[in-house]
C-alpha positions as MATLAB code, in Angstrom:
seq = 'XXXXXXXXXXXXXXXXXXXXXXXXXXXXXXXXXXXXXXXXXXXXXXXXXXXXXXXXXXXXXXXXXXXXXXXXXXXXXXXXXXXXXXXXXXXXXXXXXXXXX';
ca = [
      -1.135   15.722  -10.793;
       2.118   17.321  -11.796;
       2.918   15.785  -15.382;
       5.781   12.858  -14.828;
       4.787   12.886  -11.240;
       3.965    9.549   -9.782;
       1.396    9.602   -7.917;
      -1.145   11.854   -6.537;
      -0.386   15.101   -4.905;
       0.775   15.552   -1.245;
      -1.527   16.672    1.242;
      -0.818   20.224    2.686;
      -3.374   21.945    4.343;
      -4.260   23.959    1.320;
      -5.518   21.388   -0.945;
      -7.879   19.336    0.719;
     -10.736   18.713   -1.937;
      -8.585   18.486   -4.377;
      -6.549   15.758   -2.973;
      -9.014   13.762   -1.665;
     -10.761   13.447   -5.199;
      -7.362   12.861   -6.709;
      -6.355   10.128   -3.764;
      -9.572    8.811   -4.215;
      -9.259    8.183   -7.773;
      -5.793    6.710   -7.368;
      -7.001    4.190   -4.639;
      -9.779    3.091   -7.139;
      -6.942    2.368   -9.397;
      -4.700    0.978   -7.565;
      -7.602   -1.628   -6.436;
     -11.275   -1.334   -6.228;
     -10.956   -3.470   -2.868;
      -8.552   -0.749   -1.484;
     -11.244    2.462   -2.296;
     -13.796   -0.305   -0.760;
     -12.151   -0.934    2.508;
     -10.793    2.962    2.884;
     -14.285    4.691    2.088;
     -16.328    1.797    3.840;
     -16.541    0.357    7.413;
     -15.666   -3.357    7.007;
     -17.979   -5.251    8.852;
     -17.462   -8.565   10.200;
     -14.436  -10.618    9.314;
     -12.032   -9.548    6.914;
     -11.107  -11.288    3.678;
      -7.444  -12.104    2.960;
      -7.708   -9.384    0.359;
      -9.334   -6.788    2.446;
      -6.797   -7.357    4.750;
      -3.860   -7.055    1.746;
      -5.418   -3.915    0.528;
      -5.674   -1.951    3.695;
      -2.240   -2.252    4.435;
      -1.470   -0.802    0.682;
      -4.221    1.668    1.285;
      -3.110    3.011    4.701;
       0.874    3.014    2.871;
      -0.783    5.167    0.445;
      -2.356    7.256    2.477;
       0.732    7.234    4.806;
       3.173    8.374    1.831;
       0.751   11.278    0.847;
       0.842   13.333    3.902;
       2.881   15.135    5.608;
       4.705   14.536    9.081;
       2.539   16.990   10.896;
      -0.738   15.095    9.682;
       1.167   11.656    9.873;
       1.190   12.425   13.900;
      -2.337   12.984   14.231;
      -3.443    9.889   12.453;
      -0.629    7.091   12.643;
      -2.342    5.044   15.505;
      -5.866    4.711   13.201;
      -6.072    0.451   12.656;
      -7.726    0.741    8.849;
      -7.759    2.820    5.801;
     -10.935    4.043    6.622;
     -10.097    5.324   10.162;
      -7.241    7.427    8.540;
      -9.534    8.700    5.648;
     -12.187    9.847    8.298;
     -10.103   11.203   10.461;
      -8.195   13.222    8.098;
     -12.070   14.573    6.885;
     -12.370   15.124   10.662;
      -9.074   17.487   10.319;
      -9.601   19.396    7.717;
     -13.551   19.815    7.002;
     -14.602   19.053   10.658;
     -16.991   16.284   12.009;
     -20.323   15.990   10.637;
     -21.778   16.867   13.231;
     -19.829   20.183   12.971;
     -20.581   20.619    9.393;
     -24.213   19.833    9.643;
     -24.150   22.549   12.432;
     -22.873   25.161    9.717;
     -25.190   24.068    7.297;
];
């Protein structure tokens, strides 16, 4: 992160692992329920506050990408759609990757 910068960096294709340790970091921050609910599938009902920190999560996500990537993963319901699918975009599946391996 750029110094007097204020947030994270933007997402642009080139900076993948990077970002996604930095965004990851900054969603911890932010709230430890919105890391929780955008690197885990919620299961069952939501709480009041899962459902509060989602929204700021997938905002956050949202305002870190560009329009290109915006297009590909604007109709994901929750945080953690959006996180996975933007692994999905720019690592591959894991399905894919175990394939490599």
């Amino acid at each position: 992160m750029a110094p007097g910068s204020s947030g994270p960096p933007k997402l642009d294709g080139r900076n993948y692992s990077y970002w996604k340790t930095s965004k990851a970091g900054y969603l911890e921050a932010l709230n430890t329920i919105a890391w929780e609910v955008t690197e885990n599938v919620v299961v069952g009902e939501w709480s009041e506050d899962q459902l509060k920190w989602n929204a700021r999560a997938k905002n956050t996500l949202f305002d870190a990408i560009s329009e290109e990537i915006f297009a590909r993963v604007h109709s994901k319901k929750t945080a953690h759609d959006i996180w996975e699918e933007l692994e999905t975009i720019h690592v591959g599946s894991k399905k894919l990757r175990e394939e490599k391996y």
